[in-house]
C-alpha positions in Angstrom: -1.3 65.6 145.2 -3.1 68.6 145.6 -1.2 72.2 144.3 -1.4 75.6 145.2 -1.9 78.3 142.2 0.9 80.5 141.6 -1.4 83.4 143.4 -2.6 82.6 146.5 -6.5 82.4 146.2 -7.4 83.1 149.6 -5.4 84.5 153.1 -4.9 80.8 154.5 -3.1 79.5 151.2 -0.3 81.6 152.0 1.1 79.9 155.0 3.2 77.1 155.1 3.2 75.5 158.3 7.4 74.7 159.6 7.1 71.0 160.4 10.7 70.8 161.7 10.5 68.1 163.6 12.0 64.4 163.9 8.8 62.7 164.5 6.7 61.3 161.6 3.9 60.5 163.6 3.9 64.1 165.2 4.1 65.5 161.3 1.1 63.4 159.6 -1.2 64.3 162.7 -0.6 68.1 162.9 -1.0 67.8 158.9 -4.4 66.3 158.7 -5.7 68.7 162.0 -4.2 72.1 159.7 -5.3 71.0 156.2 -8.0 73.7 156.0 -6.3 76.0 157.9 -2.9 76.4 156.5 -2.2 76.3 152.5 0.9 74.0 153.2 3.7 72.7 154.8 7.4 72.7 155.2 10.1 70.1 155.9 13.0 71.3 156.5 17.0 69.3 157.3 15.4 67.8 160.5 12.7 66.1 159.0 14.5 65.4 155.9 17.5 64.2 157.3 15.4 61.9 159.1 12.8 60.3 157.1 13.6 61.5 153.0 11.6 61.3 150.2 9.4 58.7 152.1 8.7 60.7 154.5 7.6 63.3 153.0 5.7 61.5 150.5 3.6 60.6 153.9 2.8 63.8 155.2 1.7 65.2 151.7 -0.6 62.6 151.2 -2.6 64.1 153.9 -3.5 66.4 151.0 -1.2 69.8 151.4 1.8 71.1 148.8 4.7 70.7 150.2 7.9 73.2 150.7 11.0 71.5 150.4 13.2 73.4 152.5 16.3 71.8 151.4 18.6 75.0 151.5 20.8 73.1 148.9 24.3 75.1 148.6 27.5 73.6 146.2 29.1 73.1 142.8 26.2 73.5 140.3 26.3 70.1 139.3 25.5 68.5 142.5 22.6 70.7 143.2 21.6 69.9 139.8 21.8 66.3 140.9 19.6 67.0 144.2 17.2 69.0 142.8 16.5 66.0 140.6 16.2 63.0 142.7 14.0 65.2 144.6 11.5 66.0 141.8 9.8 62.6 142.0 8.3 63.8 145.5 6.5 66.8 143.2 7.4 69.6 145.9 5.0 72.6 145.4 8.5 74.6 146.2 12.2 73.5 146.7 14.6 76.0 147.6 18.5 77.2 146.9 21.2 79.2 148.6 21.3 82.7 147.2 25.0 82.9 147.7 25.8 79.2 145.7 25.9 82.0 142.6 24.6 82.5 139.4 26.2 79.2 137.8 24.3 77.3 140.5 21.6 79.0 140.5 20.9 78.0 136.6 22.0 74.5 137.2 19.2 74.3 139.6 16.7 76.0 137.5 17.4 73.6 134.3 17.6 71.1 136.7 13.5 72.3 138.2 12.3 72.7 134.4 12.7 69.0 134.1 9.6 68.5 135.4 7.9 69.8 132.8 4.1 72.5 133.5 4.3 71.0 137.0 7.8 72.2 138.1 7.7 73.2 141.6 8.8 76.8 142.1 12.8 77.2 142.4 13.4 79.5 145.3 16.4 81.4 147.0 17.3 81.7 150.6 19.0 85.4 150.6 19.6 85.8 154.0 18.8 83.6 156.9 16.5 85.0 159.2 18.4 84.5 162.5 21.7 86.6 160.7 21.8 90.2 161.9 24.0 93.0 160.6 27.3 91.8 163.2 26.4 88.4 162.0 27.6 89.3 158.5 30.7 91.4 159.4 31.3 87.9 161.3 31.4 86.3 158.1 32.8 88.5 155.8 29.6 89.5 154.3 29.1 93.3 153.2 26.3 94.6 155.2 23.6 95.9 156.4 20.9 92.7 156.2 18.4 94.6 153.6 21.2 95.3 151.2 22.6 92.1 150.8 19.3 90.5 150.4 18.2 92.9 147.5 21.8 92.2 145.6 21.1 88.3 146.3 17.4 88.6 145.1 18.0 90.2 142.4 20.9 88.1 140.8 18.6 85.1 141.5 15.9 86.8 139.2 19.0 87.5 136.8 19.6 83.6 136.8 15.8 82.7 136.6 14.6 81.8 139.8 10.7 82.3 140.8 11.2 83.9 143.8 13.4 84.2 147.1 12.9 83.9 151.0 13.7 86.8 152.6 12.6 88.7 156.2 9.6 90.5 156.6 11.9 93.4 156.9 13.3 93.3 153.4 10.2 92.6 151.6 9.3 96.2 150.6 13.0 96.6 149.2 13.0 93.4 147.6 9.6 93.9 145.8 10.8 97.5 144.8 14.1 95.8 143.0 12.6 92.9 141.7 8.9 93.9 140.7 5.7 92.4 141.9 5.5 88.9 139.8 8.8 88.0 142.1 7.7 85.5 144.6 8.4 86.1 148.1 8.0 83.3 150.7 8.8 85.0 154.3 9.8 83.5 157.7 10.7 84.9 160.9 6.9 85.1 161.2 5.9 85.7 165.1 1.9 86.7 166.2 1.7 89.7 168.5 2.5 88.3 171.8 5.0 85.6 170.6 8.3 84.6 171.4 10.7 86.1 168.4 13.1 82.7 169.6 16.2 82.5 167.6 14.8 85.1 164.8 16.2 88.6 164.6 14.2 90.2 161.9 10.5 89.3 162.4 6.6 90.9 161.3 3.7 90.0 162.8 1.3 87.6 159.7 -0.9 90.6 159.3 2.2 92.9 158.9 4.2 90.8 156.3 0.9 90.1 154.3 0.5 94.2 154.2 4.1 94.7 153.1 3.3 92.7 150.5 4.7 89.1 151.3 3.4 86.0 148.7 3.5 83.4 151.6 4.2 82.8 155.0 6.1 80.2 157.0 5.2 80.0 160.5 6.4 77.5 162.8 6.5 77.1 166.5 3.5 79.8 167.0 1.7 77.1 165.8 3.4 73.7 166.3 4.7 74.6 169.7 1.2 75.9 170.4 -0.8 74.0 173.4 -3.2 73.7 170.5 -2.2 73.7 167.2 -5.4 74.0 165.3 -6.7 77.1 167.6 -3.4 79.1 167.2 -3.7 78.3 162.8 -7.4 79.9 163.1 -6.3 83.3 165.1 -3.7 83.5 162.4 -6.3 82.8 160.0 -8.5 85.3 161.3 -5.9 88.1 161.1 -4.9 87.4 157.9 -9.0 87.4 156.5 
């Protein structure tokens, strides 16, 4: 399987492409029309839930890393235990719940190091991207958005994580707390002229890559798109 570097090399390896969807056909098609267009792709609980390891093993053989967007979130030793039997698919990145805490958070990252110099990167979701400030007094979370994804980000550097996923609008903050080797994979990515959908806190590609965002997932802007490959190369553009 092909593998990103750690540092993007060029604009288009920074997006992964949101294959949330529950057919596999669909997925291995839109991969092999996006390879040199996108840097990756990401399957998320739909397409997981659906098709597992297998199916994912099908769609990366169409030559892109893959994002596992597995959002895993419970006692640190059952994460531990998922993060393993999903190591043998050799996800470019896999990713955490922030808020699982430190303990879990650790488990996961011994868990990761397993693998050996080809680890995938061990990420953390902070806050997800359709949550606004009244969605976290809903659920008991101290707001506002930005500060509880900087105190998230920052214990997941603490407990050794590579990176988090956070909002375009909390990338400056996070960089500033967690310095600029912290990885920060960014959704709630919308072109100019595009639906925001079920997102609250969204950039524009050209605005997130400017603020200083490590990569992009982008989604229905581009799968939802009449087609898929022209919308990949005006994002493509913007970000060159």
């Amino acid at each position: 399987m092909t593998s990103l570097p750690k540092s993007p090399a060029k604009p288009t390896d920074r997006i992964f492409v949101a294959l949330d969807t529950t057919d596999l056909d669909r997925a291995v098609d839109l991969s092999r029309q996006l390879v040199e267009y996108v840097g990756g792709v990401k399957m998320g609980k739909e397409f997981l839930t659906t098709f597992g390891l297998a199916g994912v093993r099908k769609v990366a053989a169409c030559g892109m890393p893959v994002f596992l967007d597995t959002k895993f979130h419970d006692i640190p030793n059952t994460v531990a235990s998922a993060i393993r039997a999903a190591l043998p698919a050799k996800p470019f990145v896999i990713n955490i719940h922030a808020s699982g805490g430190r303990a879990m958070m650790e488990a996961a990252r011994d868990a990761v190091a397993e693998a050996g110099a080809n680890r995938p990167l061990l990420i953390a979701v902070t806050v997800l991207t359709s949550l606004g400030d009244e969605d976290l007094a809903d659920i008991g979370m101290a707001g506002p958005a930005e500060a509880r994804v900087v105190a998230l980000a920052r214990l997941s550097q603490q407990a050794g994580l590579d990176g988090v996923v956070c909002s375009p609008l909390e990338i400056a903050a996070v960089r500033a707390a967690c310095g600029p080797d912290f990885i920060l994979i960014v959704p709630g990515i919308r072109p100019a002229g595009a639906a925001a959908g079920d997102q609250k806190r969204v950039m524009t590609p050209a605005q997130a890559m400017d603020a200083g965002a490590d990569y992009l997932v982008i989604g229905r802007p581009i799968t939802g798109a009449e087609d898929p490959v022209d919308a990949a190369k005006k994002i493509a553009d913007e970000l060159q």
